[in-house]
N, CA, C and O atoms as CSV, one atom per row, in Angstrom:
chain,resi,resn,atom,element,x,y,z
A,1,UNK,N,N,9.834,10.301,4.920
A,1,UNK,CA,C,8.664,10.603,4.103
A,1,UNK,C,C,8.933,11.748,3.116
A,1,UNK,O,O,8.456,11.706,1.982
A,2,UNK,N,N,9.603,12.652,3.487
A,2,UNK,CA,C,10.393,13.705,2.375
A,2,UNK,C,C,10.424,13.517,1.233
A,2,UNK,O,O,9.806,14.345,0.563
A,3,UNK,N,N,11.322,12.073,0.271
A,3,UNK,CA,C,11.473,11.412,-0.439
A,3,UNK,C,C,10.492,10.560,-1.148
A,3,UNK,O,O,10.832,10.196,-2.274
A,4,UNK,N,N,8.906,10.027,-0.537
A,4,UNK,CA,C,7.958,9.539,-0.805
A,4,UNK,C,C,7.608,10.439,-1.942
A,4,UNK,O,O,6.798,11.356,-1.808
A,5,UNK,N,N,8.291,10.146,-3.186
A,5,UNK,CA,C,7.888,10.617,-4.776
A,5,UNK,C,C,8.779,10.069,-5.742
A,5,UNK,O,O,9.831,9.753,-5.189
A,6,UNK,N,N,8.781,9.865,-6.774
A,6,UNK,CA,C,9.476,9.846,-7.776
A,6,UNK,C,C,10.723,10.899,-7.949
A,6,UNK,O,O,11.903,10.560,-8.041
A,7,UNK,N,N,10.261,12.146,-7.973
A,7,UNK,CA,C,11.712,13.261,-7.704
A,7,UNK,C,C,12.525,12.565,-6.764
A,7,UNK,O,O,13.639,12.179,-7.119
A,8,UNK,N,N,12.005,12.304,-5.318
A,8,UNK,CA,C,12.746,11.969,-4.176
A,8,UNK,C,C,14.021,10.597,-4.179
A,8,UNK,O,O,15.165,10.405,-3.764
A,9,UNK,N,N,12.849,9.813,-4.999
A,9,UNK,CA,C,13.788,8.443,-5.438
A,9,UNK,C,C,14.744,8.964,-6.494
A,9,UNK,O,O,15.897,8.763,-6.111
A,10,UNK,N,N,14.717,9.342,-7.248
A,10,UNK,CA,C,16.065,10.126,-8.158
A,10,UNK,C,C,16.890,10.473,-7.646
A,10,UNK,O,O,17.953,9.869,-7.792
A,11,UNK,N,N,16.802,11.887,-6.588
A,11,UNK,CA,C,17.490,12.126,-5.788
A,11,UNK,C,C,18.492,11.218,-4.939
A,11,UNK,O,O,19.582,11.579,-4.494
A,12,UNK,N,N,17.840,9.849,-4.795
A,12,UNK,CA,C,18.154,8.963,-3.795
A,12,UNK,C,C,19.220,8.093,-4.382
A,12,UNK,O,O,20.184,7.581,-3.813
A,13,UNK,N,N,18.804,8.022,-5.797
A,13,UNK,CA,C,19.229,6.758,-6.946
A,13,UNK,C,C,20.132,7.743,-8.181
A,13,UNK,O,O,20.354,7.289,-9.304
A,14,UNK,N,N,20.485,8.833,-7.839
A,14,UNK,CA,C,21.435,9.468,-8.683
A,14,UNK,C,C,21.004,9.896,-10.279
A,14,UNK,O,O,19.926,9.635,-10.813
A,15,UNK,N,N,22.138,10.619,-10.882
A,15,UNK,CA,C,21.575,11.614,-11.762
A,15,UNK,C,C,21.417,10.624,-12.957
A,15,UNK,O,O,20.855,11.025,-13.976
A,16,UNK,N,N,21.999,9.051,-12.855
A,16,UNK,CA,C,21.452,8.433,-14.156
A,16,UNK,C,C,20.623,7.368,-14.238
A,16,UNK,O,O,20.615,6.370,-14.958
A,17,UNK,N,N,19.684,7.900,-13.061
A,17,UNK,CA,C,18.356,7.316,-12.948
A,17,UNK,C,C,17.290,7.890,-12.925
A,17,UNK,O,O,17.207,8.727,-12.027
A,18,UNK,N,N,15.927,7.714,-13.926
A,18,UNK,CA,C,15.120,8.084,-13.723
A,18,UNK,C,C,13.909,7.529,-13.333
A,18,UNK,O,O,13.632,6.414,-13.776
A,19,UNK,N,N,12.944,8.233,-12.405
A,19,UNK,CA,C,12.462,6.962,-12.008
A,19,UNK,C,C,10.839,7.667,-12.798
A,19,UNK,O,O,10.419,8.793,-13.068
A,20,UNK,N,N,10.391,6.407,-12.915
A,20,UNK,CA,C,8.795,6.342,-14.254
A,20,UNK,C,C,7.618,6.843,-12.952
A,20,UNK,O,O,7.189,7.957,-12.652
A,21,UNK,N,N,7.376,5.587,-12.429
A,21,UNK,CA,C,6.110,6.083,-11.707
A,21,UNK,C,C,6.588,5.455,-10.079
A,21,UNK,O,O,7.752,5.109,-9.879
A,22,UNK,N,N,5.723,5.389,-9.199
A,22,UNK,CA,C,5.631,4.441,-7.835
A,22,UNK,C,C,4.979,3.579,-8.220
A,22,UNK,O,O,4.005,3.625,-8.972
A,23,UNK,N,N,5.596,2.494,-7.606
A,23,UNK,CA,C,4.514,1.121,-7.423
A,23,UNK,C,C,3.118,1.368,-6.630
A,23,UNK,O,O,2.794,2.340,-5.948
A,24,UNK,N,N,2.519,0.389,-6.878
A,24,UNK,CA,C,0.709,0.363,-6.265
A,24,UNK,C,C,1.172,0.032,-4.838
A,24,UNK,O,O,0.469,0.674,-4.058
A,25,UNK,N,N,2.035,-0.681,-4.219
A,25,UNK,CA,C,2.584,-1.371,-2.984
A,25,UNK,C,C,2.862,0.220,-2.167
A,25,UNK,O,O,2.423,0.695,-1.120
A,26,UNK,N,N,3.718,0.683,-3.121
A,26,UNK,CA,C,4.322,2.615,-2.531
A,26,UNK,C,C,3.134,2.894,-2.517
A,26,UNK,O,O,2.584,2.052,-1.807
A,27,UNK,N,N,2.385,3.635,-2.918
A,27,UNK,CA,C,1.145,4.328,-3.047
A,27,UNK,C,C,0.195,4.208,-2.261
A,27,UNK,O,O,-0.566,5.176,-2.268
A,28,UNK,N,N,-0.091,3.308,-1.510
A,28,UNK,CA,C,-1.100,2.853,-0.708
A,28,UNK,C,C,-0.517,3.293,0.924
A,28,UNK,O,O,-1.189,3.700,1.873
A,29,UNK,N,N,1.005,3.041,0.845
A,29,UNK,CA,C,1.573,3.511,2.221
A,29,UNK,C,C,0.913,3.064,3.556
A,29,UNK,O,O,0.465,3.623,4.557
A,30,UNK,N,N,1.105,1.455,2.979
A,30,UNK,CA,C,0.881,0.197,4.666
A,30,UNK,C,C,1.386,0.483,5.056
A,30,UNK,O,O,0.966,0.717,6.188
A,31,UNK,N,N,2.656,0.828,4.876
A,31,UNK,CA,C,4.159,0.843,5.758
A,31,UNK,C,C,4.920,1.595,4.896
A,31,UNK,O,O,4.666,2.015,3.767
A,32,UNK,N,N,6.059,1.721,5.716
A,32,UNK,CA,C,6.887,2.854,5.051
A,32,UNK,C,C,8.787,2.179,5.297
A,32,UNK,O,O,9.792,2.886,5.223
A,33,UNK,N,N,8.761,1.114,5.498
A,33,UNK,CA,C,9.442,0.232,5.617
A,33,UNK,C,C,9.720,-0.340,4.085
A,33,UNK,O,O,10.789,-0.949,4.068
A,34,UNK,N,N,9.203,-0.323,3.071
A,34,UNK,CA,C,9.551,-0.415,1.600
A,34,UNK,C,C,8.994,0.432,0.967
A,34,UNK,O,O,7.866,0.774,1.321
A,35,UNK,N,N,9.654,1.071,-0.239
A,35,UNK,CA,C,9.276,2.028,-1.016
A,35,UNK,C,C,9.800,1.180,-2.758
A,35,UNK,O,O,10.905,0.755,-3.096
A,36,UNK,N,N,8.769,1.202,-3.358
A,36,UNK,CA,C,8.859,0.352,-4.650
A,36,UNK,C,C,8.613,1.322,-5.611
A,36,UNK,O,O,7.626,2.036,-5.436
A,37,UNK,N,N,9.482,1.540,-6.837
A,37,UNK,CA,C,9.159,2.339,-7.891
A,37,UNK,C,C,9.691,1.371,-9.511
A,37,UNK,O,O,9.961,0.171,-9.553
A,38,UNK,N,N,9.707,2.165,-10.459
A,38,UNK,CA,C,9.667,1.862,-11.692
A,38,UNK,C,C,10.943,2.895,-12.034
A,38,UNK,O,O,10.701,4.068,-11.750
A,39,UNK,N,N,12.233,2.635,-12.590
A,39,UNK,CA,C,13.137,3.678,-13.199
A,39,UNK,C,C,13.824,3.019,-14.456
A,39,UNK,O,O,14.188,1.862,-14.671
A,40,UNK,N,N,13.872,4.233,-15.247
A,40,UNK,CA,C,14.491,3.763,-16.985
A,40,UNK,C,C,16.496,4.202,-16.263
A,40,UNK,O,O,16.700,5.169,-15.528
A,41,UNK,N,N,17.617,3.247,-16.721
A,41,UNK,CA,C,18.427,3.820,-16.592
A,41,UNK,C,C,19.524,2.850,-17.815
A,41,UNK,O,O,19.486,1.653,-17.531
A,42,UNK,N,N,20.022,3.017,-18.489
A,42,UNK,CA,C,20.773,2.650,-19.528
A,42,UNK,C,C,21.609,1.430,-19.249
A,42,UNK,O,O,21.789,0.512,-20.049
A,43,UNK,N,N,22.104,1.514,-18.028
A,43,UNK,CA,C,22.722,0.392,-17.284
A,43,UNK,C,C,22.426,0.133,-16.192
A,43,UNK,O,O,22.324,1.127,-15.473
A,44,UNK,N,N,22.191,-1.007,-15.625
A,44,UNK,CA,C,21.696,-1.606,-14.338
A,44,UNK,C,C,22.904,-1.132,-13.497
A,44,UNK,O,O,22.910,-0.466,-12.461
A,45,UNK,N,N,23.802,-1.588,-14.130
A,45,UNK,CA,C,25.252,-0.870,-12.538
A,45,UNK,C,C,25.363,0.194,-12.348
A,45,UNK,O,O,26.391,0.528,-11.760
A,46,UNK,N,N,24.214,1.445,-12.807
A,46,UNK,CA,C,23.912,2.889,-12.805
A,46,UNK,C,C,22.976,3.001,-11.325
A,46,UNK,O,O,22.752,4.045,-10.713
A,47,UNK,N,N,22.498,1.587,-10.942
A,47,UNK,CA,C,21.794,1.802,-9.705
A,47,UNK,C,C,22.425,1.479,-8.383
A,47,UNK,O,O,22.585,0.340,-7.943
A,48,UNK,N,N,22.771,2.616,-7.789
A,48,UNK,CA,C,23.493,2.358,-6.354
A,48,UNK,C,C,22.556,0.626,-5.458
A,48,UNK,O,O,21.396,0.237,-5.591
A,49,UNK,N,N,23.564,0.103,-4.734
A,49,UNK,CA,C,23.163,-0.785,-3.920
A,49,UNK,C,C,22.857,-0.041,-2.667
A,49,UNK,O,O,21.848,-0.560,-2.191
A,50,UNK,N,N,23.276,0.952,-1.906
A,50,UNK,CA,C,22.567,1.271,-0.783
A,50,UNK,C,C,23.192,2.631,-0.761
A,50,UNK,O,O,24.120,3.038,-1.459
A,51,UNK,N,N,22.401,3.369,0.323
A,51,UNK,CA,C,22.729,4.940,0.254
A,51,UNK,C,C,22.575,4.842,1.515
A,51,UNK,O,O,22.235,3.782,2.040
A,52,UNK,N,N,22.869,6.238,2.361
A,52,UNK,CA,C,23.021,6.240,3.544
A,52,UNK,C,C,22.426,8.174,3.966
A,52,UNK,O,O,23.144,9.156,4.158
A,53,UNK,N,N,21.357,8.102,3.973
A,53,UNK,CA,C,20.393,9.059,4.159
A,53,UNK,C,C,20.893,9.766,6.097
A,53,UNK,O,O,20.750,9.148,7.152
A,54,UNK,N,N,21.414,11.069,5.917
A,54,UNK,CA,C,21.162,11.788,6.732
A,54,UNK,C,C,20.550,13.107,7.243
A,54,UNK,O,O,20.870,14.248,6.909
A,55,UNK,N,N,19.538,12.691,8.184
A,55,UNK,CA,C,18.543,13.752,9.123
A,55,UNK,C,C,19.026,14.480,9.723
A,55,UNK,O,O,19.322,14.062,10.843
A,56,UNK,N,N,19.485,16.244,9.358
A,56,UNK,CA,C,19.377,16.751,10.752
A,56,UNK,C,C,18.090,17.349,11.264
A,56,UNK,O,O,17.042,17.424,10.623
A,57,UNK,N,N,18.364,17.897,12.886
A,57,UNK,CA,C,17.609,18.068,13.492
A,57,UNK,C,C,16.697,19.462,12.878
A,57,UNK,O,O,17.248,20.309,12.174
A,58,UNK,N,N,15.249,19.540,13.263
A,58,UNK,CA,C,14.856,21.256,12.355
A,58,UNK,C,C,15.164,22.168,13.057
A,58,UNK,O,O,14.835,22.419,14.216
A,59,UNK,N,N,15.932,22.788,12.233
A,59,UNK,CA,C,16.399,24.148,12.608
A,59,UNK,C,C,18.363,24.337,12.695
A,59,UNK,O,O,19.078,25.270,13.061
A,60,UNK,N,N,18.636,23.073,12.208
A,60,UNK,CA,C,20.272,22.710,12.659
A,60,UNK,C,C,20.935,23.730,11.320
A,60,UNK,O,O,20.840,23.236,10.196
A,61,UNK,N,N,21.491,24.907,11.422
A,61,UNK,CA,C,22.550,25.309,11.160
A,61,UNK,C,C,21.840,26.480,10.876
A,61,UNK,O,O,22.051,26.946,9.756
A,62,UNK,N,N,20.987,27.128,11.658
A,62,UNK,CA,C,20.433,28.505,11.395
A,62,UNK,C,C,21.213,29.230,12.881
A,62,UNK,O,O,21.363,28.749,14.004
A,63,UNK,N,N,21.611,30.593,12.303
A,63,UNK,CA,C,22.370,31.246,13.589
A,63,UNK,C,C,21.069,32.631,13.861
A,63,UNK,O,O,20.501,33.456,13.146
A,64,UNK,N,N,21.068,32.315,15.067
A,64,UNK,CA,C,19.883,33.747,15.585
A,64,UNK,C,C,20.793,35.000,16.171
A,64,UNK,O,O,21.185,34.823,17.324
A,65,UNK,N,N,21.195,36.275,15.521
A,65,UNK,CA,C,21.716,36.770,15.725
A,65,UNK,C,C,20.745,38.250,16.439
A,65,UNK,O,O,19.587,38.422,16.057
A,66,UNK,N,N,21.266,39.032,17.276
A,66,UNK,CA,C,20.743,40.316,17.840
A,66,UNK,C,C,20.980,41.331,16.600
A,66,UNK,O,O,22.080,41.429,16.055
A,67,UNK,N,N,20.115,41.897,16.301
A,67,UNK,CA,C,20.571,43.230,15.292
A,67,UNK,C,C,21.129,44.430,16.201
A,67,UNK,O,O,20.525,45.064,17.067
A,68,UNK,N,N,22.475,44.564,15.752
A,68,UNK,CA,C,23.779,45.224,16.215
A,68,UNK,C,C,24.663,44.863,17.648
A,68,UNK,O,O,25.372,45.574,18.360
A,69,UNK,N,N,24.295,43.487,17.717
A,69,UNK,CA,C,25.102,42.801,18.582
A,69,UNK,C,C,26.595,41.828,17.631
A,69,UNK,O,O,26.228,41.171,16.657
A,70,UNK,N,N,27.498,41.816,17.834
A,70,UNK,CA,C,28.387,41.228,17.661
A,70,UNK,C,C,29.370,40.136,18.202
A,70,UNK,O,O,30.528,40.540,18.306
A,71,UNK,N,N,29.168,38.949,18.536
A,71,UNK,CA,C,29.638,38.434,19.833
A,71,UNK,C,C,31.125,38.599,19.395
A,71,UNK,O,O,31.222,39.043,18.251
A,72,UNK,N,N,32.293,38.353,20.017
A,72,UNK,CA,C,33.595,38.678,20.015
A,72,UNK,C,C,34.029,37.328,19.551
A,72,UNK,O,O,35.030,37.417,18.840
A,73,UNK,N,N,33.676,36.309,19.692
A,73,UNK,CA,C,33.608,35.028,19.534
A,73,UNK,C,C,33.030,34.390,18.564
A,73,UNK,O,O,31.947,33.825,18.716
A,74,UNK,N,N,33.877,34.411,17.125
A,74,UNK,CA,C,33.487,34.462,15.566
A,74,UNK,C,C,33.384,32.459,15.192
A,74,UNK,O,O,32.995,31.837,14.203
A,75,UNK,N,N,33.849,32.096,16.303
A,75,UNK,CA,C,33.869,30.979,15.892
A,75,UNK,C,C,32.826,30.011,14.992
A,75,UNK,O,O,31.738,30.330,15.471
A,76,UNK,N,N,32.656,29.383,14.343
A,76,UNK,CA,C,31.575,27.945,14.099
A,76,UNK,C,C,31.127,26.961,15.107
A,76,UNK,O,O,31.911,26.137,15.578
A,77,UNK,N,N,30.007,27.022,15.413
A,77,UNK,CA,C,29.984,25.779,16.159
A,77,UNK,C,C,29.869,24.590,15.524
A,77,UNK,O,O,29.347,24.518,14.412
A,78,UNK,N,N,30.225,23.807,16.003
A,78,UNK,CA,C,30.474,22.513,14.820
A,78,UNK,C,C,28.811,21.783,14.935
A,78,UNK,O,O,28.021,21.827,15.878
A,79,UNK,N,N,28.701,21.246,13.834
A,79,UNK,CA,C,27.591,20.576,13.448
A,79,UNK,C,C,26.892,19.368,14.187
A,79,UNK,O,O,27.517,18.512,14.813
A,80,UNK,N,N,25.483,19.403,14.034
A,80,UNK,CA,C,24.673,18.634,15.342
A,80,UNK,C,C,24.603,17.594,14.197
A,80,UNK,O,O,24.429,17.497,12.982
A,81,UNK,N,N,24.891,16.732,15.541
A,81,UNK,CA,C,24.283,15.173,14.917
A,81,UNK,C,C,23.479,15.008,14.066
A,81,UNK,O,O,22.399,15.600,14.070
A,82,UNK,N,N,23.861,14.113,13.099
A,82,UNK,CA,C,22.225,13.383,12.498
A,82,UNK,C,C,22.183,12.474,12.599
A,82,UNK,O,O,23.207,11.795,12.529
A,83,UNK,N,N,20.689,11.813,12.875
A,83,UNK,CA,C,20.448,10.742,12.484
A,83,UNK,C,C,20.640,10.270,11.093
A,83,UNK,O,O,20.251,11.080,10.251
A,84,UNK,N,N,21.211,9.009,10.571
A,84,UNK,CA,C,21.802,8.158,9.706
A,84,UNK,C,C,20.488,7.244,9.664
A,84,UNK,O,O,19.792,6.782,10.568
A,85,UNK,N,N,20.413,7.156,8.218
A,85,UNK,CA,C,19.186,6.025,7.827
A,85,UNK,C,C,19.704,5.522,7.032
A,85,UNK,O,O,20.054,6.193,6.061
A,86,UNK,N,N,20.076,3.676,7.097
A,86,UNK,CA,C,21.081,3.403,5.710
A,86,UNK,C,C,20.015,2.150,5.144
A,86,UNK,O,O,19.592,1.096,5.618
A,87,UNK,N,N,19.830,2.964,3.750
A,87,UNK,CA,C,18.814,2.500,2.671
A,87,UNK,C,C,19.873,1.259,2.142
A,87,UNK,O,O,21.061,1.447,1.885
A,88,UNK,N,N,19.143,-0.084,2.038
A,88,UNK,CA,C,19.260,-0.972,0.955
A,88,UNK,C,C,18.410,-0.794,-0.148
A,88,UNK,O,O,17.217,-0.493,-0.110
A,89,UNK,N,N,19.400,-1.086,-1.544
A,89,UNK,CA,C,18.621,-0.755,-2.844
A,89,UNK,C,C,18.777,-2.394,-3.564
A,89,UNK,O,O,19.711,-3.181,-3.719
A,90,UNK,N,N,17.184,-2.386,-3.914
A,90,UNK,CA,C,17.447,-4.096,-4.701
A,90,UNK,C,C,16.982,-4.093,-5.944
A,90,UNK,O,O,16.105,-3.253,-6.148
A,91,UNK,N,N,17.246,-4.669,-6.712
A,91,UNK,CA,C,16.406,-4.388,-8.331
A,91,UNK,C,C,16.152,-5.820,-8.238
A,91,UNK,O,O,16.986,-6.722,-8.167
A,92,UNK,N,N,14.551,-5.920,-8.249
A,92,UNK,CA,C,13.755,-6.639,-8.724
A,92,UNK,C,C,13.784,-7.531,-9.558
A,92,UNK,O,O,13.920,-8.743,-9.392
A,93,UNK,N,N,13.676,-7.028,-10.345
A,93,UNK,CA,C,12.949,-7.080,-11.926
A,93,UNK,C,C,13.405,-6.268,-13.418
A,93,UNK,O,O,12.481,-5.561,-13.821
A,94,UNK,N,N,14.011,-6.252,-13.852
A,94,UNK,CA,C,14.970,-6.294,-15.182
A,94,UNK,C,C,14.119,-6.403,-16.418
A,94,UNK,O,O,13.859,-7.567,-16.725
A,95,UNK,N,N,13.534,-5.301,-17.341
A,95,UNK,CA,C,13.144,-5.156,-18.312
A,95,UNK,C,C,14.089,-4.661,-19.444
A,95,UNK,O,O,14.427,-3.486,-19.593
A,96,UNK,N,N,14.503,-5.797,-20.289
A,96,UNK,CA,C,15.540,-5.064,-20.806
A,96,UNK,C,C,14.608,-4.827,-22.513
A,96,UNK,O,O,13.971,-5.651,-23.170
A,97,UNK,N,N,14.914,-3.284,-22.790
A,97,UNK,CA,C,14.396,-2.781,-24.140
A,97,UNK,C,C,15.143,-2.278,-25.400
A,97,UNK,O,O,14.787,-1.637,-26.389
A,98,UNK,N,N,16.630,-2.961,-24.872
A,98,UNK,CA,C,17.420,-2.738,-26.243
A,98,UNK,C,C,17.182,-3.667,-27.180
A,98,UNK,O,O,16.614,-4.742,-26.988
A,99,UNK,N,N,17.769,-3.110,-28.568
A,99,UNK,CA,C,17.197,-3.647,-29.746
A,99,UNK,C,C,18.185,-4.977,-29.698
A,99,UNK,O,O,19.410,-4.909,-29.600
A,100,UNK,N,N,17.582,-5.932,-29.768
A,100,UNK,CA,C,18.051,-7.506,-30.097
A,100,UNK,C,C,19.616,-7.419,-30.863
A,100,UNK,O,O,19.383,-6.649,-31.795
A,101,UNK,N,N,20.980,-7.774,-30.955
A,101,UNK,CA,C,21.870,-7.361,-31.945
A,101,UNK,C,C,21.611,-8.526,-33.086
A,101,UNK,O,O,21.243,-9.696,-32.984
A,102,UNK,N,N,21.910,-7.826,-34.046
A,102,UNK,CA,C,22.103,-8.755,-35.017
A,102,UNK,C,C,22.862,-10.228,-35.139
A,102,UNK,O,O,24.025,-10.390,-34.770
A,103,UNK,N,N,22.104,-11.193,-35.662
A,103,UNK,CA,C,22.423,-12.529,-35.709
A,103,UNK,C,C,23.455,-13.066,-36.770
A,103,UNK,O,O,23.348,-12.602,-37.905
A,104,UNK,N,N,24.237,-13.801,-36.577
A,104,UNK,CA,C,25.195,-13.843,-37.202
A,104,UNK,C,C,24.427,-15.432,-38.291
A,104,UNK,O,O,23.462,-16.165,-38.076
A,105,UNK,N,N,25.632,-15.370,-39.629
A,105,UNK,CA,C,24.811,-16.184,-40.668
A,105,UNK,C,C,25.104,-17.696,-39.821
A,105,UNK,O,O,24.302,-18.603,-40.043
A,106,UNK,N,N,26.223,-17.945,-38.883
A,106,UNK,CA,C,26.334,-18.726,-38.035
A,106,UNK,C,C,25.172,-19.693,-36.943
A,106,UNK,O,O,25.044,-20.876,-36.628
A,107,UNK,N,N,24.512,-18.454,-36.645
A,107,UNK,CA,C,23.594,-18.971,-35.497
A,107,UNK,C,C,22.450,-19.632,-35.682
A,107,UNK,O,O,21.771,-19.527,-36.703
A,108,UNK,N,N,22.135,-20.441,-34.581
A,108,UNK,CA,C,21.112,-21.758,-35.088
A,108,UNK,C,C,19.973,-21.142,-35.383
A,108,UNK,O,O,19.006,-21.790,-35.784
């Protein structure tokens, strides 16, 4: 739900996508099992096919330290799991708004 915005879908869909508005389908939030938006991007192969979204847990990589305690033991602890959410991305629907190219004296 983090991502439930337009910023979020950018984020999701990379820096040469922008996305216009949410769909009426997004907005209403039956379910959260599809998320539908509107994005301008120059080329269609500018839109990833799937991303792979990871959750960590709250609070994962904050260290609680004693003020003027030092443990002797400087190590890292290595990083907590996340949960993995792997997004399929589909394009719909294809509005294309480039200018028509010019017709050759050839064409029917």
């Amino acid at each position: 739900m983090q991502f439930w915005s337009a910023d979020g879908a950018e984020e999701i869909l990379g820096n040469r996508v922008r996305a216009d508005r949410l769909d009426n389908r997004t907005l209403e939030r039956d379910h959260t099992k599809t998320f539908a938006c509107w994005v301008w991007t120059n080329d269609v192969a500018n839109i990833p096919t799937r991303h792979t979204l990871g959750v960590l847990p709250r609070g994962a990589g904050r260290v609680e330290e004693m003020e003027g305690f030092f443990p002797p033991d400087r190590r890292v602890a290595p990083p907590p799991a996340t949960a993995d959410y792997e997004m399929l991305i589909q394009v719909d629907r294809v509005e294309d708004w480039a200018p028509p190219s010019p017709r050759s004296s050839h064409s029917g």
